[in-house]
C-alpha positions in Angstrom: -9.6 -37.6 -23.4 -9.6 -34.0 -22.6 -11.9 -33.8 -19.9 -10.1 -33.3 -17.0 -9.0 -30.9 -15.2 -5.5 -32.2 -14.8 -4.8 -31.4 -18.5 -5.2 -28.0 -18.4 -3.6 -24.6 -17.1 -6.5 -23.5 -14.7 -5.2 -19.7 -15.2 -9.0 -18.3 -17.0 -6.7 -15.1 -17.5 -4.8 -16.5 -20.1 -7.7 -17.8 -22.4 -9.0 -15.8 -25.1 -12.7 -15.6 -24.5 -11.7 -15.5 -20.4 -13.7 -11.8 -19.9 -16.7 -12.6 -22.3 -17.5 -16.2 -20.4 -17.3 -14.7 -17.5 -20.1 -12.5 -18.3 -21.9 -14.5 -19.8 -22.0 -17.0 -17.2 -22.4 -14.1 -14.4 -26.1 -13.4 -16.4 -27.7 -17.1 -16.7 -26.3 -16.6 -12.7 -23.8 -19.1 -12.9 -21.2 -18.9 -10.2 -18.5 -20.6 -11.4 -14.4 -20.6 -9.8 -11.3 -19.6 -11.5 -10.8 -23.4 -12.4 -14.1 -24.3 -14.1 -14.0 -20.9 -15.6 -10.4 -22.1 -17.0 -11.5 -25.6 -17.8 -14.6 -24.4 -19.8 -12.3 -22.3 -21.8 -9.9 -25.1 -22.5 -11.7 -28.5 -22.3 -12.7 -28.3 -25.7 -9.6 -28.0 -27.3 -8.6 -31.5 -28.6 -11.9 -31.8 -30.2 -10.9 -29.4 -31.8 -8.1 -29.9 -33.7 -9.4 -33.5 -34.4 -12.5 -31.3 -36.0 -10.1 -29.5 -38.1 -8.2 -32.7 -38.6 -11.4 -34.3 -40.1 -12.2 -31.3 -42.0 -8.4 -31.8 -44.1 -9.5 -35.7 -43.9 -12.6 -34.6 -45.5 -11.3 -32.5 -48.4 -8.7 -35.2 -49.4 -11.6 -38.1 -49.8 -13.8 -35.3 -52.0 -10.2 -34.3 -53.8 -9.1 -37.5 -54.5 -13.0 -38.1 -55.8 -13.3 -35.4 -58.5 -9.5 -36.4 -59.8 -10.7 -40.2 -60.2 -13.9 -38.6 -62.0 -11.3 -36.2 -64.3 -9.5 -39.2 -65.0 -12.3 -41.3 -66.1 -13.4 -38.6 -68.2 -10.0 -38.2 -69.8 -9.8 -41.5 -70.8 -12.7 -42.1 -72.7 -11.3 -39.6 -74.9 -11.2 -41.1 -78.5 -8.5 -41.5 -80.2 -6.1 -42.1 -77.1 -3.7 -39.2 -76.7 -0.3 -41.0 -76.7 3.1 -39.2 -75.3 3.4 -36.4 -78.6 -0.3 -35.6 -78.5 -1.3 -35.4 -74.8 -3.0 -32.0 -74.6 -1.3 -29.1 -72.2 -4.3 -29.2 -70.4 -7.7 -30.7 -69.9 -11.0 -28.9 -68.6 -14.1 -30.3 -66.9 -15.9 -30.3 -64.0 -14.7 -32.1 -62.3 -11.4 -30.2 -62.8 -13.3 -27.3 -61.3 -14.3 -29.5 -58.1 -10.5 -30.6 -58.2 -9.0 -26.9 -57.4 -12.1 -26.4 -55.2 -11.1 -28.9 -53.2 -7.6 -28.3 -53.3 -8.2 -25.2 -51.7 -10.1 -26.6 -48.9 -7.6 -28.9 -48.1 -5.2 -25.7 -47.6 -7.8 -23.8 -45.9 -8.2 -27.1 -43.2 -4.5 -27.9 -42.7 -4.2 -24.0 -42.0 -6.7 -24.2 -39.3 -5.4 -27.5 -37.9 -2.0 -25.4 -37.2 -3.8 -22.2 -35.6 -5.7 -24.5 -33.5 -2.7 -26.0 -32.2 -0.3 -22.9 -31.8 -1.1 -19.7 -32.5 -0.7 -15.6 -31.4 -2.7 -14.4 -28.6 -5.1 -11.3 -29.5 -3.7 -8.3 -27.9 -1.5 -9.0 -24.7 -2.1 -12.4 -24.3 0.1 -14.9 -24.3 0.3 -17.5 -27.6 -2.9 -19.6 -27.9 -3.7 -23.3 -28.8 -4.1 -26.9 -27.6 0.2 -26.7 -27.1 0.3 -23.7 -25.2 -2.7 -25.1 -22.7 -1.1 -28.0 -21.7 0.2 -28.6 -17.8 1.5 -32.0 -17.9 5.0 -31.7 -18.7 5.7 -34.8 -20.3 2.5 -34.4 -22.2 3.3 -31.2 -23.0 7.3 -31.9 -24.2 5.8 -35.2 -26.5 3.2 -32.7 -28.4 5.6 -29.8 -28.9 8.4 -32.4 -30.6 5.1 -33.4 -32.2 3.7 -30.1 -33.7 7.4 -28.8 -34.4 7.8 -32.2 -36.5 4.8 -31.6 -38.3 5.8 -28.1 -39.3 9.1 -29.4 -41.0 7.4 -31.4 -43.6 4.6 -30.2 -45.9 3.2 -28.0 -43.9 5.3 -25.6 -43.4 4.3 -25.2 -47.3 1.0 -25.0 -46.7 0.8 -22.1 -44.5 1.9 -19.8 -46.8 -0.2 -21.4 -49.6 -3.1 -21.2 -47.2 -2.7 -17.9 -46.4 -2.5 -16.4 -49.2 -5.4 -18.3 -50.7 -7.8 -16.9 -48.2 -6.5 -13.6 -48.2 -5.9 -12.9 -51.5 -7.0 -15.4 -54.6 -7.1 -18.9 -55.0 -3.2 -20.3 -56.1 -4.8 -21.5 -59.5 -8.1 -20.6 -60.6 -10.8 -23.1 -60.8 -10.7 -22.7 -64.3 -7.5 -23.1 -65.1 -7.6 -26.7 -66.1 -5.4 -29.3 -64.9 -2.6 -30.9 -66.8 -2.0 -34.3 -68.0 1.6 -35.6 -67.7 3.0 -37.8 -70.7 1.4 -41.2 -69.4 -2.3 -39.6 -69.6 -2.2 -38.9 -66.0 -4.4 -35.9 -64.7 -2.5 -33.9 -62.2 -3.0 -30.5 -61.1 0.2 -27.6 -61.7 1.1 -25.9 -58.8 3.8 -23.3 -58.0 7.2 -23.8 -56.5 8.1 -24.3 -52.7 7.1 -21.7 -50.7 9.2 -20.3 -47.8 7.9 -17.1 -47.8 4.6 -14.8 -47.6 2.9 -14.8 -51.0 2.3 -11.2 -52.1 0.8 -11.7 -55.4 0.1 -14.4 -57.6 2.6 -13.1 -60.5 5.2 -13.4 -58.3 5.2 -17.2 -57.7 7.2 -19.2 -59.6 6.5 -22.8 -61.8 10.0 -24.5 -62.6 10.0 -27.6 -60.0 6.8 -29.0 -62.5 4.7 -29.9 -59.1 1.6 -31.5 -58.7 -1.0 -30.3 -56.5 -2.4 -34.2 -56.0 0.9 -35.6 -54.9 1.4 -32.8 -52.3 -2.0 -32.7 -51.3 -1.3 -36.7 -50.8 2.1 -35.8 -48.9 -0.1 -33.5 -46.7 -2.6 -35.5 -45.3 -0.1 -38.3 -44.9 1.7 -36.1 -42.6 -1.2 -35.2 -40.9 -2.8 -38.1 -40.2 0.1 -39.5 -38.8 0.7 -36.7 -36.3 -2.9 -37.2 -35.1 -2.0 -40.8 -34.2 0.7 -40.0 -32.5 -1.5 -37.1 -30.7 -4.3 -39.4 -29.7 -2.0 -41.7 -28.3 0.2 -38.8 -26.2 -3.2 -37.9 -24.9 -3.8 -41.9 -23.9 -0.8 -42.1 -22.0 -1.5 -39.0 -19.9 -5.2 -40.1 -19.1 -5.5 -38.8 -15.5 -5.7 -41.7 -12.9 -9.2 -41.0 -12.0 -10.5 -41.8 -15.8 -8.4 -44.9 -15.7 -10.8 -48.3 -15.3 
């Protein structure tokens, strides 16, 4: 899936990268048209968002890891915290890995979206697997897709994301995590975001969320959209690639 040409707007002008390519393939004395120059500008473009998909895929698996390994640690404490004496927080680290991974998984589902839809640099039009799409049916069935995906969780995310690599991590490392009145570790993390983040004394901590459950919500939505992404792209395999 991908491959062919018949997936792609063959326009090399509206590719980022479209002048540097070019170049470069005018000094290893390539001679290539305005459609292979387009198509090797674009053909790589569902691999990689399903990169970036397997990079939030990733980060989930080593989240959910180091939260199994903090709960294991937690409950061979001695005596057994009950209801009235489960501590406000716990630290270890595998706490530490916890956040860590937390903020990967931000960091992944962020570039997931960019790679999808994003601005153009300069005057360029917007940029992303969407916006190089030709087939129109292909193209209509991924934008309900992406727009669907950007309703639930992470819509959430981006902002999280953002400010996370631009400005500090939305809990540090060290912070601990905090264990809820059945033992249970789960990790604090600030209210719905709908907004840019400016600083982290701003956000606000009333809703009681847990970074697990949303990390959880996250991928769920994810993965889902990448089935139903894989099989847009199996339906609009161009007759030539069909056995």
């Amino acid at each position: 899936m991908g491959w062919g040409y018949e997936y792609w707007i063959l326009d090399p002008a509206r590719y980022e990268g479209n002048d540097e390519l070019k170049s470069r393939a005018a000094a290893l004395g390539r001679r290539w048209t305005k459609r292979q120059l387009a198509n090797e500008l674009a053909e790589n473009l569902l691999d990689d968002v399903l990169g970036a998909a397997g990079g939030v895929e990733h980060s989930i698996l080593a989240l959910r890891d180091a939260i199994e390994r903090a709960q294991a640690w937690t409950d061979q404490l001695d005596p057994k915290p009950t209801p009235k004496t489960v501590p406000h927080t716990v630290v270890d680290v595998s706490v530490i890995d916890a956040w860590y991974e937390f903020a990967n998984l931000l960091s992944w589902a962020r570039v997931l979206e960019e790679r999808l839809d994003r601005r153009g640099q300069g005057s360029l039009p917007r940029q992303g697997l969407v916006r190089a799409l030709k087939p129109l049916r292909l193209k209509k069935r991924v934008n309900g897709l992406v727009d669907e995906l950007r309703s639930g969780p992470l819509e959430d995310t981006r902002f999280l994301a953002n400010f996370t690599l631009h400005s500090a991590l939305v809990r540090s490392p060290n912070s601990g995590a905090r264990l809820d009145e059945a033992g249970k570790v789960t990790l604090p993390i600030p209210d719905r975001q709908v907004a840019r983040i400016s600083n982290w004394k701003v956000l606000t901590w009333n809703d009681r969320r847990d970074g697990v459950v949303f990390a959880e919500e996250l991928w769920a939505a994810i993965a889902a959209f990448m089935e139903s992404l894989i099989e847009a792209f199996e339906k609009a395999v161009p007759r030539r690639f069909r056995l």
